[in-house]
N, C-alpha and C positions, 0 to 999 in steps of 0.2 A: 348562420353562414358556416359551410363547412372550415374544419379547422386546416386541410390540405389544400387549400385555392391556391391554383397555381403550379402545384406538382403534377406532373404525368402520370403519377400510381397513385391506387387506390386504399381507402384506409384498411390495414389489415386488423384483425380482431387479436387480440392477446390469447391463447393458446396454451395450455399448460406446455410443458417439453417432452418433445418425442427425441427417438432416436436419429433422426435428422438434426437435431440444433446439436452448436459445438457443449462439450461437456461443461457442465457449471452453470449454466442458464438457467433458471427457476421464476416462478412468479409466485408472490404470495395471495392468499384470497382474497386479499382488498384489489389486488391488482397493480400493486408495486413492484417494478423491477427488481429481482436483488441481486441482477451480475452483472458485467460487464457487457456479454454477448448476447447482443438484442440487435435485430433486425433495422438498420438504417431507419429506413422508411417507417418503421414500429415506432423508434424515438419520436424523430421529427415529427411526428402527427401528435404524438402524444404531449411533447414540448406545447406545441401551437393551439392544445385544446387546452392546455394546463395556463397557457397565458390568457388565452379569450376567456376563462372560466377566473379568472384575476382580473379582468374589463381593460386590460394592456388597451391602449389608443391603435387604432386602426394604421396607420400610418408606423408606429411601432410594428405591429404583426408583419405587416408589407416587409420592413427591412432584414426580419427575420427570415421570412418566406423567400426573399429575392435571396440571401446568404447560405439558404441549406438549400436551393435549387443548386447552388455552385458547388455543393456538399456532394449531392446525390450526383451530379455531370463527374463528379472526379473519384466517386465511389465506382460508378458504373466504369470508368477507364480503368479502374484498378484491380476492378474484379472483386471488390470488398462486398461481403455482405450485407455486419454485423458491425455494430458500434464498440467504437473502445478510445479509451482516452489515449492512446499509442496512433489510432487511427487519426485522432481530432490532431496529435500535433504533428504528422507527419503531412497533414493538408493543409495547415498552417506554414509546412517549414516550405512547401512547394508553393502553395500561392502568393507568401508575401518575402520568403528569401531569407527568413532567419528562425532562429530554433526559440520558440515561446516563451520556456520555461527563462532559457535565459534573457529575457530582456529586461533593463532594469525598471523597478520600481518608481513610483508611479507610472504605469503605461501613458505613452506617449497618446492622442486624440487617435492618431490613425490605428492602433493596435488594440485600442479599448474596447472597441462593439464587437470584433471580430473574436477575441478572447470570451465577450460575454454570451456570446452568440454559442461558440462551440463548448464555454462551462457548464452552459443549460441542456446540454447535450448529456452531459457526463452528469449532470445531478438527477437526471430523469430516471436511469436506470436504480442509482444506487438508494433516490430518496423517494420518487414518486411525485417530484414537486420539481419546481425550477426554485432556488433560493436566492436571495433575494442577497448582493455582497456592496459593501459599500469601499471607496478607493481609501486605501489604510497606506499610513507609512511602515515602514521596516520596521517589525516586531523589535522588542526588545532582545535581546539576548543577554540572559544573565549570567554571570562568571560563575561556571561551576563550581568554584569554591562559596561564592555566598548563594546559591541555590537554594539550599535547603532553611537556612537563614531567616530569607526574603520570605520563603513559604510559608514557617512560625511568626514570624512577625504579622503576614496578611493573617493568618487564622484568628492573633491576641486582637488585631484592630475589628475583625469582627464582633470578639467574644463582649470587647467595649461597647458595642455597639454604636461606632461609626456607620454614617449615611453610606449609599453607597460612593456618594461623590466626595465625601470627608475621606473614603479608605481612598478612593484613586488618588486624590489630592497626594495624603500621601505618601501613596507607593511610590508617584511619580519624584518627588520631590526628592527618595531615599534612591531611584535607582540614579540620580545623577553622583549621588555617591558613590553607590558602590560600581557603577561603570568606570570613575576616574579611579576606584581601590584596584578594579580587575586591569585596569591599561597598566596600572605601577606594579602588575604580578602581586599583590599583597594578598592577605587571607584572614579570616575573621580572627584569628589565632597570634597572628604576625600584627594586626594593625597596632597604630603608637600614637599615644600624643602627636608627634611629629605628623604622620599621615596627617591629620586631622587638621593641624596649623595649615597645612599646604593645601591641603583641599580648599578650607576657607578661604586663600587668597586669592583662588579662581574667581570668588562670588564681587571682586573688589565693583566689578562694571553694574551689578546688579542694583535697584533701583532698595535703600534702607528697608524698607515694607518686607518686600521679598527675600531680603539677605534673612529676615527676623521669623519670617515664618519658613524657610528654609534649615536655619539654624534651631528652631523651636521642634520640628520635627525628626533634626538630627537627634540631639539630645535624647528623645524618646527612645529611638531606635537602637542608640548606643547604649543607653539601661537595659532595653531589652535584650540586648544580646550579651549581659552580664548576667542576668536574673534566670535568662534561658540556657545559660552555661555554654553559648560561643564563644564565648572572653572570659578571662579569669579578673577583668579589671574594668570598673564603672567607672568608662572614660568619657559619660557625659559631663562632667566638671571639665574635661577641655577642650567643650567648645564655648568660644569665647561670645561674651553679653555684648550685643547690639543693640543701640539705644535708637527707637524711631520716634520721631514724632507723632501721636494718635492722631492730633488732623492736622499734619502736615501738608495734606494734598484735599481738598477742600474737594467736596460732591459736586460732579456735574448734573444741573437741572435745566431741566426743559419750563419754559415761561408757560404760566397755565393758557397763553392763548397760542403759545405753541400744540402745544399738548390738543387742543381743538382744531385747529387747522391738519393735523396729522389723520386724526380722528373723522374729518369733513372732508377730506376727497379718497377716503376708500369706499370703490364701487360697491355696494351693497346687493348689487342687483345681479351678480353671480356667485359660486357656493366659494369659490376659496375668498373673496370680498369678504361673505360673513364670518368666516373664518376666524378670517384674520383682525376683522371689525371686534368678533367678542375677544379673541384674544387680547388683544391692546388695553379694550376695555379692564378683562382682570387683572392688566397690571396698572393700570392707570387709575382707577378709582377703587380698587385693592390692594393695590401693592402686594399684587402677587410672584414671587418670583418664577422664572422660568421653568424651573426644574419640577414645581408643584402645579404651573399650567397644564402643562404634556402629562404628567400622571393626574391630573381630576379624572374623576369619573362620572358614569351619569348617576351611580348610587349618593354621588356627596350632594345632588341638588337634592333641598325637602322642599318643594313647591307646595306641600301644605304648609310647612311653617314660615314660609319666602326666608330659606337660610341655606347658607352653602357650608358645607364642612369638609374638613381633611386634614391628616395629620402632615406636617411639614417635615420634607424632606431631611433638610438643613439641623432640626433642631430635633425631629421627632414629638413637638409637642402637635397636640388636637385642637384647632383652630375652627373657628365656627361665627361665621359674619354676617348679617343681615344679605338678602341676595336684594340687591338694590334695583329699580326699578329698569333703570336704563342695562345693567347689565341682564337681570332676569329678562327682559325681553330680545336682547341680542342672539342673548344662548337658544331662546325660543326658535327665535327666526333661523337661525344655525343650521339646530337639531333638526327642525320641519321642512325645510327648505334649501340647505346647502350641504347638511354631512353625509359622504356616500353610505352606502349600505355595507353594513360590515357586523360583524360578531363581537368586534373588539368593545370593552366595554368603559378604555378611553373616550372621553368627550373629544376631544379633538385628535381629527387622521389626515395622513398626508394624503394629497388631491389629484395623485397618479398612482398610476399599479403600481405594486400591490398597494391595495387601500389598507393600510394598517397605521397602527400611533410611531407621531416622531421619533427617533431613535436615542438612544440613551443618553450621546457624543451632540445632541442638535440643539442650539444656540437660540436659533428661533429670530436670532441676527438679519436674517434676509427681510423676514417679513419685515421692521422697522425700516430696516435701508429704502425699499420699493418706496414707502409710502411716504420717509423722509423727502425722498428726493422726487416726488410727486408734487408734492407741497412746498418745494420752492425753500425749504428751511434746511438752515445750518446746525448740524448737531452741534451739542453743548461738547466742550475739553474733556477728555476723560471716557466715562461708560456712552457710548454709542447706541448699546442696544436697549432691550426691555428693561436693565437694573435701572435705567435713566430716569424710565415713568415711575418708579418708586420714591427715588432722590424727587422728581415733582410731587407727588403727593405729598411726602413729608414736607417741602416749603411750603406748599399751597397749605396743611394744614398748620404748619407755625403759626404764618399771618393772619389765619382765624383766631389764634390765640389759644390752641386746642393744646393741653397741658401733654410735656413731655411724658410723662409712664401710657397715656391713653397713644399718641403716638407709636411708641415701642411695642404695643399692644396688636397694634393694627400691623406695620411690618413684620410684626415675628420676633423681634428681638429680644435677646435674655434677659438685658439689662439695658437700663434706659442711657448708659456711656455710650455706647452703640447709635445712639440714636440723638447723641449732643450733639454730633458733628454737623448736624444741619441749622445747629443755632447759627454755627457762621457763616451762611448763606441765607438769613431771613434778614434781611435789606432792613426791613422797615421797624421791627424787634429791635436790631442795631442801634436806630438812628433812636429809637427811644430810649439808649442805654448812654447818648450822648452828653457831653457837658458843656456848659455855656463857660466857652472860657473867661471871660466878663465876670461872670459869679464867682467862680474857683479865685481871679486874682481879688475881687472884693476881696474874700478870708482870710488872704496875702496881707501878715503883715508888713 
């Protein structure tokens, strides 16, 4: 299907630059834009061949096509040629009444397509592609006084070699600091015990768990910027010891014949079904976590040795587990039958354009919710999503009686403390740990 259905002109061919185009326009030999001034009608064909060449949904492309029809009607009233991001928001600021750039964060429904519409415009020329942006909150902004700081510190947590989601963890944790440092005008130079007390007392609402790994991260931070010679003074001694209780807050589990019923009404019989089917399954009968789903790849299946392997995010250790029968045949049926075509050499992709792997920031949360609440089941207190089918396996295999380090073994964990916590949610363990109060007052003298 042509990529211009719909338009009144026809496709024009990319053209090196004559003396005719305005100055600065070039093309390179791939056939990438590299300026702003490119022929309307040049973009917009090439936007719409760039999406159908990504398999955009049909109906997609339509709203595309109906939106740069109103493009090119109000190009042609203006006498515009050539495309430019000054052009895109000057047809913004006249069709819908107010100036783009300022509109606040996160765009409201009505301003979202229309934005994404005209960004695909401007990424054509300068990238050759339409990129692909997801709705973010307001960047951080960090007080230029800890700027530089914050920089050395990300570079030490890599050289440790922090996951990537150990470093986010926490960067994010430290900029709640140093944003309440930069609101009080303070400077890595200036900070004080005192800062420090005050800071802490914001955390009073925060739930013990989070106050401690909050705190546990300050402490770092504040070494580091002693060692690194921001501060003349190692003011991790004042922050003060928060005592939590290790299982204070007891694992939520899903009942193994919950865990089945979740597993028993996803459709099978379309490609995001199997998807999402083998999904569930590695974490359900692997105890996989999220973050090591989305990066499998197809090199970690050895279907000669029926074993799956991959180093774990979280820990960085090389993990390698029997590929078990019901999941070896999911992933089959996936791969053959439900995963688009793609280059990416992630096992699982998401199941609209672009067909590319989950994103960094992706939870994988939806997919549990859908099938929860398909299945008529109440989630357990607590984790909601995939961490939940982990906390079941680990009860499901207590009540086998399958020895704590073999357990720890199988989640990933360093130590088998990590992995006590679910003594207090095996029921049945418990009750053989009971005592006959009858017998205890017999010994009563």
């Amino acid at each position: 299907m042509p990529a211009n259905r719909g338009f009144e002109r026809e496709y024009v061919p990319i053209t090196p630059q004559t003396g005719d185009e305005p100055h600065g326009s070039s093309i390179s030999e791939g056939g990438i834009f590299m300026s702003e001034a490119v022929p309307i009608h040049v973009v917009v064909d090439r936007v719409l061949s760039e999406l159908q060449r990504l398999r955009y949904a049909e109906n997609t492309l339509n709203a595309y096509r109906s939106f740069y029809n109103r493009v090119l009607r109000y190009a042609d009233a203006q006498a515009v040629h050539y495309y430019s991001e000054a052009f895109g928001q000057q047809f913004f600021a006249a069709t819908y009444g107010c100036a783009w750039p300022e509109l606040s964060q996160p765009l409201s429904k009505k301003y979202r397509a229309p934005v994404r519409y005209l960004e695909s415009l401007s990424d054509m020329p300068l990238h050759g592609t339409v990129l692909r942006r997801r709705p973010c909150r307001k960047p951080f902004e960090t007080p230029a006084a800890f700027r530089d700081a914050l920089d050395a510190f990300a570079v030490e947590c890599r050289r440790r070699g922090y996951s990537l989601t150990g470093e986010r963890t926490r960067r994010d944790r430290i900029r709640l600091f140093v944003a309440y440092l930069g609101a009080q005008q303070v400077t890595p130079d200036t900070l004080t015990a005192r800062h420090i007390s005050q800071y802490v007392a914001t955390l009073m609402d925060y739930h013990p768990k989070t106050v401690l790994a909050i705190l546990t991260n300050l402490r770092t931070f504040l070494r580091f910027l002693h060692e690194a010679g921001f501060h003349p003074e190692d003011l991790s001694n004042a922050v003060p010891r928060v005592r939590a209780g290790r299982y204070e807050r007891l694992p939520s589990v899903w009942p193994p014949d919950a865990v089945q019923r979740l597993l028993y009404v996803i459709d099978r019989d379309n490609p995001t079904g199997k998807r999402d089917y083998a999904i569930l399954l590695l974490a359900a009968r692997l105890g996989m976590r999220v973050g090591d789903i989305k990066a499998l790849t197809l090199s970690a299946i050895h279907w000669d040795r029926k074993t799956i392997q991959w180093v774990q995010q979280k820990t960085g250790r090389p993990i390698e587990y029997p590929l078990l029968e019901d999941v070896g045949w999911a992933l089959i049926d996936y791969l053959k039958h439900g995963r688009p075509t793609t280059t990416s050499p992630e096992i699982f992709i998401r199941h609209h354009a672009p067909f590319e792997p989950f994103g960094l920031h992706a939870n994988l949360h939806n997919i549990i919710t859908k099938y929860t609440r398909a299945a008529g089941l109440t989630p357990p207190p607590g984790h909601h999503g995939l961490h939940a089918l982990r906390h079941a396996l680990a009860s499901t295999l207590l009540e086998r009686d399958t020895p704590l380090p073999i357990i720890a073994e199988i989640l990933g964990h360093l130590s088998t403390q990590s992995t006590q916590v679910y003594l207090s949610v095996n029921q049945a363990g418990l009750a053989r740990c009971a005592l006959d109060p009858e017998a205890v007052f017999d010994h009563v003298d």
